[in-house]
PyMOL Python script that loads the backbone (N, CA, C, O; Angstrom):
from pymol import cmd

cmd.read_pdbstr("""\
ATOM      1  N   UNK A   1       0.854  -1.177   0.000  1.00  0.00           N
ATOM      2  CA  UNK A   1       0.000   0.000   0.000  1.00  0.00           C
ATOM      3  C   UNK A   1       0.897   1.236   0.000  1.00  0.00           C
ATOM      4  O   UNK A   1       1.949   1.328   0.633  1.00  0.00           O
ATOM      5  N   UNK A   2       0.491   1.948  -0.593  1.00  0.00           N
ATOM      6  CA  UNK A   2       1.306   3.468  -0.587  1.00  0.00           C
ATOM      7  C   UNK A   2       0.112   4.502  -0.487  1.00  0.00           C
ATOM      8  O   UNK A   2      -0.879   4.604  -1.210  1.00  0.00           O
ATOM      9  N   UNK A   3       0.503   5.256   0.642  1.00  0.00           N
ATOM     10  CA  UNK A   3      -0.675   6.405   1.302  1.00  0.00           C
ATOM     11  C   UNK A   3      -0.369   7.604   0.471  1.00  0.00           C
ATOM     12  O   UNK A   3      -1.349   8.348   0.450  1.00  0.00           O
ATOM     13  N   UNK A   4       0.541   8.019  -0.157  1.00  0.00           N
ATOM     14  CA  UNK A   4       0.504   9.443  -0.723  1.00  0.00           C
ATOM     15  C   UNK A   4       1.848   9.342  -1.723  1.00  0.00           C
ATOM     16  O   UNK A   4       2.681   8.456  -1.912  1.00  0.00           O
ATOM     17  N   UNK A   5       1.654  10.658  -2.256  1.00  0.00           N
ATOM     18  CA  UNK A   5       2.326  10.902  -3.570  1.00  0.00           C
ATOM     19  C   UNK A   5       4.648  10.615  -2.961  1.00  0.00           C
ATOM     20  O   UNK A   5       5.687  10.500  -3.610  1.00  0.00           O
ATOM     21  N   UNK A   6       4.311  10.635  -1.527  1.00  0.00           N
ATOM     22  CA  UNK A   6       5.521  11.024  -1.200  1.00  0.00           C
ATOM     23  C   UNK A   6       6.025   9.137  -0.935  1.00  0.00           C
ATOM     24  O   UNK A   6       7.148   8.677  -0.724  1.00  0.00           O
ATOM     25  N   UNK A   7       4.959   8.565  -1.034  1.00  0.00           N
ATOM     26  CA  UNK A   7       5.292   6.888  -0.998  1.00  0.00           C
ATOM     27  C   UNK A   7       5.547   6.451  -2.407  1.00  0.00           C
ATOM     28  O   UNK A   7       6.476   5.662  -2.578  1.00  0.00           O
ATOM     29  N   UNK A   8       4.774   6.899  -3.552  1.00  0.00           N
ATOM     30  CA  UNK A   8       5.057   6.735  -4.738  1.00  0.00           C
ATOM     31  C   UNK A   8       6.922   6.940  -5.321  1.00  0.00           C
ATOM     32  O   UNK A   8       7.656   6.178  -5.950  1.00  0.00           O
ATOM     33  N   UNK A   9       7.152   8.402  -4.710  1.00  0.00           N
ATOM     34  CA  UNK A   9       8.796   9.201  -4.911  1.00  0.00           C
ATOM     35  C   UNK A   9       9.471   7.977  -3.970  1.00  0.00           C
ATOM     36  O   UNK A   9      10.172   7.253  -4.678  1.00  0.00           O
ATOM     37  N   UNK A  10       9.450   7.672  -2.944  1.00  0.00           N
ATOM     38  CA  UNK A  10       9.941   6.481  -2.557  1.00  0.00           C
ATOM     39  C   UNK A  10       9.772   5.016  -3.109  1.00  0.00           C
ATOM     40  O   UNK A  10      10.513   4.112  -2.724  1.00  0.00           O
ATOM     41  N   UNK A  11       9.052   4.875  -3.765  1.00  0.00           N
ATOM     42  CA  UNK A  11       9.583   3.271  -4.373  1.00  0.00           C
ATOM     43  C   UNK A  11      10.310   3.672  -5.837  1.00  0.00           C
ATOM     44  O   UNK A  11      11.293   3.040  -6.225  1.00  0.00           O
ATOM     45  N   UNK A  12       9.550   5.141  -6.865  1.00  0.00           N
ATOM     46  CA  UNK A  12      11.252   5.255  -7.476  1.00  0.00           C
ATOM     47  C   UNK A  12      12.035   5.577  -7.514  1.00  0.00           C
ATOM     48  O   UNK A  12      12.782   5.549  -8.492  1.00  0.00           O
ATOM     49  N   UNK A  13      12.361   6.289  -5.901  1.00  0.00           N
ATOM     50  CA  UNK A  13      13.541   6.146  -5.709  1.00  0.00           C
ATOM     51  C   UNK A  13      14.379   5.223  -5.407  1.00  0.00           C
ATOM     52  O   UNK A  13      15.562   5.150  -5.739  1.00  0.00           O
ATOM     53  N   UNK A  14      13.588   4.301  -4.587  1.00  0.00           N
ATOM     54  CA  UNK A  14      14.341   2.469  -4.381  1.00  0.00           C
ATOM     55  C   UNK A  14      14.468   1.802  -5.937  1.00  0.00           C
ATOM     56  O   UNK A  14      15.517   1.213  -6.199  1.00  0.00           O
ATOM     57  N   UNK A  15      13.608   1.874  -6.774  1.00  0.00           N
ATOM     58  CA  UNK A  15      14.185   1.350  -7.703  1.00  0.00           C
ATOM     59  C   UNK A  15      15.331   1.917  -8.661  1.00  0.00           C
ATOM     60  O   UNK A  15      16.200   1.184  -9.134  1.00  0.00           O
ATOM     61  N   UNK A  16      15.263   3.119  -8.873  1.00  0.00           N
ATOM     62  CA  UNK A  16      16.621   3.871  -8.686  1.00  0.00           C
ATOM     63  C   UNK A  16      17.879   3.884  -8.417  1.00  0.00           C
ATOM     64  O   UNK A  16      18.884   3.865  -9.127  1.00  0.00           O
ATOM     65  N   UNK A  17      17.626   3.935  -6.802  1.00  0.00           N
ATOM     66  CA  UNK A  17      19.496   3.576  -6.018  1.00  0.00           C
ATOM     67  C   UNK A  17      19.289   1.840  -6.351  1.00  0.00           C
ATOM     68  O   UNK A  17      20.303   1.287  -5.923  1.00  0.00           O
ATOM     69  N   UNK A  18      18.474   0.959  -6.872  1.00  0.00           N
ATOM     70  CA  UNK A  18      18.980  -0.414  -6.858  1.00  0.00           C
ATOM     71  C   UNK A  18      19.098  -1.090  -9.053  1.00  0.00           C
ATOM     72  O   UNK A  18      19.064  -2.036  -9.840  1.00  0.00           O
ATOM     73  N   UNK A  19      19.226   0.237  -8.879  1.00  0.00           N
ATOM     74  CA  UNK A  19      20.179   0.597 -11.017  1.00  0.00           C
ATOM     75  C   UNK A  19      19.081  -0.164 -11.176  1.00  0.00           C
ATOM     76  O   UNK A  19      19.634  -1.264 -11.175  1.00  0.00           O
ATOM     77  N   UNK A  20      17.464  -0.494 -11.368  1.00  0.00           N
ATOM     78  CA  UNK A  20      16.865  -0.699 -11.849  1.00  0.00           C
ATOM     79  C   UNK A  20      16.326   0.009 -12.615  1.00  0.00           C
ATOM     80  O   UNK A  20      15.861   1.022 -12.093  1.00  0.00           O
ATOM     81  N   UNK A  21      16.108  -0.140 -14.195  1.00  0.00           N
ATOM     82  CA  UNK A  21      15.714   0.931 -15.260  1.00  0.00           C
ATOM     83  C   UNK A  21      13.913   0.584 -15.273  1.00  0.00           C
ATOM     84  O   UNK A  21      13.396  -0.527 -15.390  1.00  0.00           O
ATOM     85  N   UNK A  22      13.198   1.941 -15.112  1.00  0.00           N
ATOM     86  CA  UNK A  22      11.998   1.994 -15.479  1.00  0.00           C
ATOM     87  C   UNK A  22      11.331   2.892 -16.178  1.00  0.00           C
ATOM     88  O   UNK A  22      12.037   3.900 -16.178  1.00  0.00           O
ATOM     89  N   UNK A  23      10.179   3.126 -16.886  1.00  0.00           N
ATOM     90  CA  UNK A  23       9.573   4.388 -17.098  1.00  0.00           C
ATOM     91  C   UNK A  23       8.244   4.733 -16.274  1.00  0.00           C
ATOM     92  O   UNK A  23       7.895   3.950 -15.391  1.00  0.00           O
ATOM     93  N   UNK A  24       7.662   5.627 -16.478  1.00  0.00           N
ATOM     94  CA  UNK A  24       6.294   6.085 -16.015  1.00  0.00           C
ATOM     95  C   UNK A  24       5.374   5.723 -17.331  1.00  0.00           C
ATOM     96  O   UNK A  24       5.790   5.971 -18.463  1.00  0.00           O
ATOM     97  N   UNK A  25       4.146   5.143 -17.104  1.00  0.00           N
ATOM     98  CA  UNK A  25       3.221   5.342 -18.204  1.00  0.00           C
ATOM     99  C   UNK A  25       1.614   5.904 -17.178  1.00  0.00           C
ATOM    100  O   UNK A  25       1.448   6.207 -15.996  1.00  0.00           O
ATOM    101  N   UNK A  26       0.699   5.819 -18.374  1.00  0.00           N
ATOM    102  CA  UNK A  26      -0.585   5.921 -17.683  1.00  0.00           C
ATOM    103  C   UNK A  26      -1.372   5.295 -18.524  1.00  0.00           C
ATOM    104  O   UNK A  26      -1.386   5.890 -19.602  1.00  0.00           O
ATOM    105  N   UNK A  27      -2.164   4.173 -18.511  1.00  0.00           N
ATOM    106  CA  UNK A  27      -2.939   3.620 -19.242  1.00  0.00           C
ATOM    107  C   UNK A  27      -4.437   3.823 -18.353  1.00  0.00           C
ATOM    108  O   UNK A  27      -5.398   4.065 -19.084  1.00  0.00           O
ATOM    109  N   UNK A  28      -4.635   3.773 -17.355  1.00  0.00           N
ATOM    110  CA  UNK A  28      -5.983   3.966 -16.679  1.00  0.00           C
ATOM    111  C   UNK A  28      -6.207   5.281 -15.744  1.00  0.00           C
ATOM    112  O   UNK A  28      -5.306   5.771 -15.063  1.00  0.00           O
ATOM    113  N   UNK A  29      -7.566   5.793 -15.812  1.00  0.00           N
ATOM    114  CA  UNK A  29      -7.945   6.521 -15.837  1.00  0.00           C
ATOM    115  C   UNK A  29      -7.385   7.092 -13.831  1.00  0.00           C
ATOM    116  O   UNK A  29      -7.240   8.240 -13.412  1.00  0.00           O
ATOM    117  N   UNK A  30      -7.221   5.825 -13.099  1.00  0.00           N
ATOM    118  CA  UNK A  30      -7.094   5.440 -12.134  1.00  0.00           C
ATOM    119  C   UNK A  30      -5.727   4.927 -11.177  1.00  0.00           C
ATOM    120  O   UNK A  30      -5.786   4.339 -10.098  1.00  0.00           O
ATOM    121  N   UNK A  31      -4.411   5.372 -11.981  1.00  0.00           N
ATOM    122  CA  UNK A  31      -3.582   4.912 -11.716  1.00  0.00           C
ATOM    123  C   UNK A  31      -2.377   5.378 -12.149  1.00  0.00           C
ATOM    124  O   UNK A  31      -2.486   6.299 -12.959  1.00  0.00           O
ATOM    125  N   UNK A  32      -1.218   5.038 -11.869  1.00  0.00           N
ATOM    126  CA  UNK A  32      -0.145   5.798 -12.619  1.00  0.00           C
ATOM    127  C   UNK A  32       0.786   4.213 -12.593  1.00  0.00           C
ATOM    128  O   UNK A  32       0.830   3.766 -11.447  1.00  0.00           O
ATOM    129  N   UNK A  33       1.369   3.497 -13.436  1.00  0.00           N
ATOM    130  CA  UNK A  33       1.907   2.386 -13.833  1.00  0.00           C
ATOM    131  C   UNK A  33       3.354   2.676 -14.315  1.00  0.00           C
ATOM    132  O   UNK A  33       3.628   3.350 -15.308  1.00  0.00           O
ATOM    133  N   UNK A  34       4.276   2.059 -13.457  1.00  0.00           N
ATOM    134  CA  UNK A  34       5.286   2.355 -13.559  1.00  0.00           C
ATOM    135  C   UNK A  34       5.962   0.257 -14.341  1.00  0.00           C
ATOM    136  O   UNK A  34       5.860  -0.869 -13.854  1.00  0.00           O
ATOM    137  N   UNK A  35       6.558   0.782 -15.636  1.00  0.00           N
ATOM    138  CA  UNK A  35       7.180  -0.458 -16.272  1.00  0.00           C
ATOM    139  C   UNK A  35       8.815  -0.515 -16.083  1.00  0.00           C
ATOM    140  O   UNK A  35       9.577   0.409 -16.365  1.00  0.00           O
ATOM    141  N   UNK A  36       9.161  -1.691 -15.592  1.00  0.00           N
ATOM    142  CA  UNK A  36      10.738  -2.157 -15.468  1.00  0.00           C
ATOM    143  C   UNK A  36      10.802  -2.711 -16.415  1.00  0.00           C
ATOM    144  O   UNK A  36       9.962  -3.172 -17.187  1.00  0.00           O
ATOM    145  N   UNK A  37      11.968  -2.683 -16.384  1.00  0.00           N
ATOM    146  CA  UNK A  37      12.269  -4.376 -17.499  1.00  0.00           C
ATOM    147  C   UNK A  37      14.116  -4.278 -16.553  1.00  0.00           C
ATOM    148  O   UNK A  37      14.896  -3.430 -16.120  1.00  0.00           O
ATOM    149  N   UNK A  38      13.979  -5.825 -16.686  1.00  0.00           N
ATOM    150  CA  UNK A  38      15.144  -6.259 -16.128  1.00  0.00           C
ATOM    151  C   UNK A  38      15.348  -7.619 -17.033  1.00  0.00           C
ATOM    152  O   UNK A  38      14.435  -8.187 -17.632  1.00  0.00           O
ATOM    153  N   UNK A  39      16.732  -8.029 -17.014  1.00  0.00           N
ATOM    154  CA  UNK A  39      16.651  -9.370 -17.807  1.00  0.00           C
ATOM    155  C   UNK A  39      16.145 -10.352 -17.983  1.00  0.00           C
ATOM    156  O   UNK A  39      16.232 -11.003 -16.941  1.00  0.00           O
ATOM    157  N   UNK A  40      15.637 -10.882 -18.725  1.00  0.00           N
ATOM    158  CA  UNK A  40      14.804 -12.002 -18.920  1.00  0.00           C
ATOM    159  C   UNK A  40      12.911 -11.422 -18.455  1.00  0.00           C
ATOM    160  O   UNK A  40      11.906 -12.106 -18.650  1.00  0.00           O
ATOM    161  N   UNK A  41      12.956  -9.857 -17.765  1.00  0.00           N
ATOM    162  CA  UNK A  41      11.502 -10.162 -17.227  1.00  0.00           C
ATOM    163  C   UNK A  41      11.155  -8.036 -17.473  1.00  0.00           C
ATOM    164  O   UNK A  41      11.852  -7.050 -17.713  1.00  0.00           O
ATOM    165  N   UNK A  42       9.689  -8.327 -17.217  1.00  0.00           N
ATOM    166  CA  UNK A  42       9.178  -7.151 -17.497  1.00  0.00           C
ATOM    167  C   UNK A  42       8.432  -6.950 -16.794  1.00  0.00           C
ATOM    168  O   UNK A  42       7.548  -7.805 -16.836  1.00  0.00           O
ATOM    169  N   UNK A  43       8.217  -5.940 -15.831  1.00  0.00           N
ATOM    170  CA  UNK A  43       7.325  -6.175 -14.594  1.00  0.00           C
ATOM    171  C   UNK A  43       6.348  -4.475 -14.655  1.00  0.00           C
ATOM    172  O   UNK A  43       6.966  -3.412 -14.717  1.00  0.00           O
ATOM    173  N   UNK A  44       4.974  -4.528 -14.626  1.00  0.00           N
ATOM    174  CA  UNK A  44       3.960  -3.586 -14.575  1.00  0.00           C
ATOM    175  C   UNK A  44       3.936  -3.455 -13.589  1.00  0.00           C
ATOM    176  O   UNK A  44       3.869  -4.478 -12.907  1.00  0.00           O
ATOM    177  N   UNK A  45       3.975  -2.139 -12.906  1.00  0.00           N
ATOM    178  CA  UNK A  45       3.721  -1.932 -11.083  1.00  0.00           C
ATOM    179  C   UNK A  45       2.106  -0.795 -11.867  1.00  0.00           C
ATOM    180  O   UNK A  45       1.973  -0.039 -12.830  1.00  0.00           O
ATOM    181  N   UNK A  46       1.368  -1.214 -10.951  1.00  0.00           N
ATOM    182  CA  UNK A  46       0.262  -0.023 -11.253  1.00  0.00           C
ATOM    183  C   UNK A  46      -0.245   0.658  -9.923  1.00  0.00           C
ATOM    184  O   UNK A  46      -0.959  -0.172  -9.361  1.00  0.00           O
ATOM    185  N   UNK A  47      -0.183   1.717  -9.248  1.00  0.00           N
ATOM    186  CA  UNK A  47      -0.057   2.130  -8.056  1.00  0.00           C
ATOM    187  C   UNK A  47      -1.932   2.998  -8.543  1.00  0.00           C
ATOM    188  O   UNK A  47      -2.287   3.881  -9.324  1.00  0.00           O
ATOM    189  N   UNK A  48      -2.560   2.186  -7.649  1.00  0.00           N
ATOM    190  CA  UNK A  48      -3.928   3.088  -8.128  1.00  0.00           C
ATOM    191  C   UNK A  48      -4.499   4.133  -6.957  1.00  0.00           C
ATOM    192  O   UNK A  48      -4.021   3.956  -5.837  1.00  0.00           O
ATOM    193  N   UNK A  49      -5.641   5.383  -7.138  1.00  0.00           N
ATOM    194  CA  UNK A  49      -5.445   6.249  -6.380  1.00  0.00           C
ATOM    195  C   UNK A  49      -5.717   6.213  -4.782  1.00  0.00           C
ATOM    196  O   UNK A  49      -5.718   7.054  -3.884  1.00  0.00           O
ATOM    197  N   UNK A  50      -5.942   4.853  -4.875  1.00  0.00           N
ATOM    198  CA  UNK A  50      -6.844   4.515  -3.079  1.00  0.00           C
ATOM    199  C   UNK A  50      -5.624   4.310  -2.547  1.00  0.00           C
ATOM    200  O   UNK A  50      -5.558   4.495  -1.331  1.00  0.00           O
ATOM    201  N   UNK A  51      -4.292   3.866  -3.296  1.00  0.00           N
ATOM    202  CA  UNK A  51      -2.914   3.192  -2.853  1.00  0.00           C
ATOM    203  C   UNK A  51      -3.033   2.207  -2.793  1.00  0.00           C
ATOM    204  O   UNK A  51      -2.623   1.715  -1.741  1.00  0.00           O
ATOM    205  N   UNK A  52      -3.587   1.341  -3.718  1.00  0.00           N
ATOM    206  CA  UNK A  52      -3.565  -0.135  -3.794  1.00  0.00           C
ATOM    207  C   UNK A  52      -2.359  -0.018  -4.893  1.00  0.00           C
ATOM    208  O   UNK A  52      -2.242   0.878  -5.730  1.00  0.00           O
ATOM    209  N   UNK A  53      -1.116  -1.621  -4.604  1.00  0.00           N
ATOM    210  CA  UNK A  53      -0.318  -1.694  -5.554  1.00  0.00           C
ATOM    211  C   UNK A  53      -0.900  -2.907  -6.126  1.00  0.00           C
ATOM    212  O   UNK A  53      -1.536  -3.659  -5.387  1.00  0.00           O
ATOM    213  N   UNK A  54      -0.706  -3.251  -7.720  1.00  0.00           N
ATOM    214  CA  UNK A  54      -1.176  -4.135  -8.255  1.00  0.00           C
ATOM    215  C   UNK A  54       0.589  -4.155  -9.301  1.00  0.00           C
ATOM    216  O   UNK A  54       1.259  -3.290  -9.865  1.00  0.00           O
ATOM    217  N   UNK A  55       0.706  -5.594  -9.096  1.00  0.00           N
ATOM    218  CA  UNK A  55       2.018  -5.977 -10.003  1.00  0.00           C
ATOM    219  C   UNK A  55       1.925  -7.261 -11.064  1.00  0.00           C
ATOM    220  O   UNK A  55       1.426  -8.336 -10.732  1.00  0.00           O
ATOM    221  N   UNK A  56       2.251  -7.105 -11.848  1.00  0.00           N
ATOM    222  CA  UNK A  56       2.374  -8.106 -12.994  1.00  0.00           C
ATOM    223  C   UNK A  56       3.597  -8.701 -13.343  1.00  0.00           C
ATOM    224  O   UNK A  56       4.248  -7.715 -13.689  1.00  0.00           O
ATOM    225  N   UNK A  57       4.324  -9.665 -13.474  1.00  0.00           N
ATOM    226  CA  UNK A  57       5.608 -10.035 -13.647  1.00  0.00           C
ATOM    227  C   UNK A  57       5.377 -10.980 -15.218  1.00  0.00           C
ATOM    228  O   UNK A  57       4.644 -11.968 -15.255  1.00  0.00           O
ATOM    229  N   UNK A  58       6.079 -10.504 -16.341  1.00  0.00           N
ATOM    230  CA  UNK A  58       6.253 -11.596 -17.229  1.00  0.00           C
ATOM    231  C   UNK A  58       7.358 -11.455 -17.354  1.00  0.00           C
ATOM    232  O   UNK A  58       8.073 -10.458 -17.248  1.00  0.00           O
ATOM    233  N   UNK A  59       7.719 -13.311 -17.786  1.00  0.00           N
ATOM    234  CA  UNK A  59       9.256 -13.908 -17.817  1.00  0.00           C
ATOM    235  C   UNK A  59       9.170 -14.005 -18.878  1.00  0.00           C
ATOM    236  O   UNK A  59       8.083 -14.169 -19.432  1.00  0.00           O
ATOM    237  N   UNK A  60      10.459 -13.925 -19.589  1.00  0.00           N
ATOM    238  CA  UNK A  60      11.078 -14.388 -20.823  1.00  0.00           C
ATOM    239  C   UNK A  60      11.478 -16.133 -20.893  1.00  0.00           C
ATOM    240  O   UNK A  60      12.460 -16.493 -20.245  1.00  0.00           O
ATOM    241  N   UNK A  61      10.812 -17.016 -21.566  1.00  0.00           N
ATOM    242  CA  UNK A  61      11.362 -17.952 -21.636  1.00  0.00           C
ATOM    243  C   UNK A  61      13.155 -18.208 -22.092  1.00  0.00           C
ATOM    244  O   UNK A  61      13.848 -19.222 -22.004  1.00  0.00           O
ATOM    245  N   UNK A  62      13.404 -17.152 -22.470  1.00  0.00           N
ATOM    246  CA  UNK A  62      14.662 -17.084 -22.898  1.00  0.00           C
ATOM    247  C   UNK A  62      15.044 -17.720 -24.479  1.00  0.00           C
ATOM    248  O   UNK A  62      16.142 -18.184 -24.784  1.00  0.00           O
ATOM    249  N   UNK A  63      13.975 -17.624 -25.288  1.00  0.00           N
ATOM    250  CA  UNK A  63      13.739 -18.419 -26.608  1.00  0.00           C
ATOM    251  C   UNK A  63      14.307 -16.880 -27.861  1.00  0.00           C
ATOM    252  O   UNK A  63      13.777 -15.772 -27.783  1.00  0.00           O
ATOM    253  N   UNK A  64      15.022 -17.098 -28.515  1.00  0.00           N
ATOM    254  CA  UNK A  64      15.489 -15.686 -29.588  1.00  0.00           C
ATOM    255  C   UNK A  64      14.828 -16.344 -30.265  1.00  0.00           C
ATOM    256  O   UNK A  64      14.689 -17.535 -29.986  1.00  0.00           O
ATOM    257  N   UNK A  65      14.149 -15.731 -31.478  1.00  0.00           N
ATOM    258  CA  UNK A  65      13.478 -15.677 -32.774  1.00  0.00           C
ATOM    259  C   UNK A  65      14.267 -14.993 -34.078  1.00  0.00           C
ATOM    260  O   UNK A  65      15.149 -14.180 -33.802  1.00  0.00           O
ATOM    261  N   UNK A  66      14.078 -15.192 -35.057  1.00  0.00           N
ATOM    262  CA  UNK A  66      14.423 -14.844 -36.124  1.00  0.00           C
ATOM    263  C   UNK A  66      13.030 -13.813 -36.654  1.00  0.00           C
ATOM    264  O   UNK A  66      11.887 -13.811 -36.198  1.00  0.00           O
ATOM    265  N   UNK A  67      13.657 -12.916 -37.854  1.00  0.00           N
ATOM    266  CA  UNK A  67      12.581 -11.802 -38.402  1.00  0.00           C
ATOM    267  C   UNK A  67      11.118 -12.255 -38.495  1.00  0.00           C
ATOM    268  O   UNK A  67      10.044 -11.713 -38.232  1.00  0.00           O
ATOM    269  N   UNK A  68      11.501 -13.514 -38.992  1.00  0.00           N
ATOM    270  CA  UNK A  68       9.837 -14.723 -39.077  1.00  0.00           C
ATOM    271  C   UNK A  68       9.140 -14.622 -38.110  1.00  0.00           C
ATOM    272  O   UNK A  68       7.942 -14.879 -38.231  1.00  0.00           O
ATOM    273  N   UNK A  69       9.679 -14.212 -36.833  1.00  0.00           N
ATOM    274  CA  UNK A  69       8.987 -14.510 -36.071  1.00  0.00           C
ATOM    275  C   UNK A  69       8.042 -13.006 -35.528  1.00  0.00           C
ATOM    276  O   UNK A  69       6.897 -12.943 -35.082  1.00  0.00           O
ATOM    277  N   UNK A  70       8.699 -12.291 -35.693  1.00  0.00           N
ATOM    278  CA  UNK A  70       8.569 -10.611 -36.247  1.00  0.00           C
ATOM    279  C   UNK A  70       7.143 -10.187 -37.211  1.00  0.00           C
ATOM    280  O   UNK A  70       6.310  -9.355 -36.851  1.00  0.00           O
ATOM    281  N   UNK A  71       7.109 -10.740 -38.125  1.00  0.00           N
ATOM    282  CA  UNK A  71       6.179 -10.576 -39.175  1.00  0.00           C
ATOM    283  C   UNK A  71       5.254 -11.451 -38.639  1.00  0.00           C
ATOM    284  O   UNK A  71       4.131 -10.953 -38.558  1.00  0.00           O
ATOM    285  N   UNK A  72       5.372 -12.880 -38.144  1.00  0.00           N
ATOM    286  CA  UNK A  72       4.059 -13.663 -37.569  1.00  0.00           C
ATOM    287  C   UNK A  72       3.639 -12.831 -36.548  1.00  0.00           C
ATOM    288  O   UNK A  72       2.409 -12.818 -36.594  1.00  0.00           O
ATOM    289  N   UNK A  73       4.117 -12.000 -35.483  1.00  0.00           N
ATOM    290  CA  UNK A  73       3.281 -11.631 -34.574  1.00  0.00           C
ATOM    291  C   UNK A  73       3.005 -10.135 -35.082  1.00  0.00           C
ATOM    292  O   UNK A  73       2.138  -9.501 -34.482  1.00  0.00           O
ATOM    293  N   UNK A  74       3.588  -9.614 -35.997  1.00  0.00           N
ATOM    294  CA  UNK A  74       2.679  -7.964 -36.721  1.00  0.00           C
ATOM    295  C   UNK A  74       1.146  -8.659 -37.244  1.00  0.00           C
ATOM    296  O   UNK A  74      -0.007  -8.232 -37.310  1.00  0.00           O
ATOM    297  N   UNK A  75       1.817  -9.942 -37.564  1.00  0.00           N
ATOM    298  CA  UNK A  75       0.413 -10.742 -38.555  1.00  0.00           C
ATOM    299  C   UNK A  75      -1.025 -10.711 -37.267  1.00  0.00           C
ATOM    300  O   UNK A  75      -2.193 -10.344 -37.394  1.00  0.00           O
ATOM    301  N   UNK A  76      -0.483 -11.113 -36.416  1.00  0.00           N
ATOM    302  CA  UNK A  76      -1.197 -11.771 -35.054  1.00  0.00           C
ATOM    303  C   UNK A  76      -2.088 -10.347 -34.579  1.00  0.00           C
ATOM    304  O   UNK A  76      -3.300 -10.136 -34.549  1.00  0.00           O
ATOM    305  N   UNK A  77      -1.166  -9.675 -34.305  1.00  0.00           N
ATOM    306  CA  UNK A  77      -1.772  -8.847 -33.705  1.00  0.00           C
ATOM    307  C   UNK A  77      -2.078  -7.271 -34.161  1.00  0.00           C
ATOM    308  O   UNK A  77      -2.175  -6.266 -33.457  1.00  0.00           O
ATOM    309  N   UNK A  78      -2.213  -7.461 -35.838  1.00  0.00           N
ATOM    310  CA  UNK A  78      -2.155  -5.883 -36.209  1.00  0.00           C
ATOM    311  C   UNK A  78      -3.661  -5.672 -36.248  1.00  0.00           C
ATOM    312  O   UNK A  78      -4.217  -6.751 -36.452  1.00  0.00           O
ATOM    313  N   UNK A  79      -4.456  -4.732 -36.133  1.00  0.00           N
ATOM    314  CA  UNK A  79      -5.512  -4.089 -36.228  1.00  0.00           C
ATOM    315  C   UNK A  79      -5.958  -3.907 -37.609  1.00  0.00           C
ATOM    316  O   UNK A  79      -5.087  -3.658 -38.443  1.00  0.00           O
ATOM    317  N   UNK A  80      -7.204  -3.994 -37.991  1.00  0.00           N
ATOM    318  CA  UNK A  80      -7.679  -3.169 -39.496  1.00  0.00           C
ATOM    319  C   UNK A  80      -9.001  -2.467 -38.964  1.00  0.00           C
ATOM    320  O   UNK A  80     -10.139  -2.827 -38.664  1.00  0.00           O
ATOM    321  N   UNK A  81      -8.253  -1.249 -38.999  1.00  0.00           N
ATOM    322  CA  UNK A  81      -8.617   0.165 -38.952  1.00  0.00           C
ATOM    323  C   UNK A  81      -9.292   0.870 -40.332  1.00  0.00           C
ATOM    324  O   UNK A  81      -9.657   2.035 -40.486  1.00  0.00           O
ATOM    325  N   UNK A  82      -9.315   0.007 -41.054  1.00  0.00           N
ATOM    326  CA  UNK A  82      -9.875   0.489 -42.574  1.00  0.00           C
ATOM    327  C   UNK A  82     -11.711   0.706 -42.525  1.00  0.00           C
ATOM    328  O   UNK A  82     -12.371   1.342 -43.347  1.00  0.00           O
ATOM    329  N   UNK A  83     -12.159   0.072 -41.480  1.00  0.00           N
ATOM    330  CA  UNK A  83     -13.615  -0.502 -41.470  1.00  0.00           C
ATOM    331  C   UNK A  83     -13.933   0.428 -40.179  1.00  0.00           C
ATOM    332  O   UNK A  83     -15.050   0.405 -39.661  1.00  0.00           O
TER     333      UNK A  83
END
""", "prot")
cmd.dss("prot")
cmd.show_as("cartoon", "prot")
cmd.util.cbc("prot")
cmd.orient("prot")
C-alpha cells in the first residue's frame, strides 16, 4: 500500500538507487503504472489512487526468434482500422 504521492517518490527512488531501469506510463484513468524491465523479465507496477499496488511479472522464456517470427506476430496482432 502506498498512502501518498511522497510513498510513490519512494519506491522510485528504491528502484533507482537499486540501477533498476523503469519508465512512467498511464494507461488507466485510475492509476499511474510504472514499467521495469530487467533481464529475462518485465514487470507492470500499477499504483492506483486509493494506494492499492497491483504488479504483474512476465518472464522471458529465454527463446530468440528470427525476423519470421517478427512478421508472424505484426500478422497476429495488427488491427484493421480500414472498417
Amino acid at each position: 500500500m502506498i498512502k501518498d504521492i511522497e510513498g510513490l517518490i519512494q519506491l522510485l527512488e528504491r528502484l533507482k538507487g537499486s540501477h533498476i531501469y523503469f519508465q512512467l506510463a498511464r494507461y488507466r484513468d485510475d492509476a499511474v503504472s510504472i514499467e521495469v524491465f530487467v533481464p529475462g523479465q518485465r514487470w507492470e507496477i500499477d499504483v492506483l489512487t486509493d494506494g492499492e499496488v497491483c504488479v504483474e511479472v512476465f518472464k522471458s522464456a529465454g527463446e530468440i526468434y528470427g525476423s519470421e517470427k517478427l512478421e508472424e506476430l505484426i500478422s497476429e496482432f495488427a488491427s484493421d482500422r480500414s472498417g
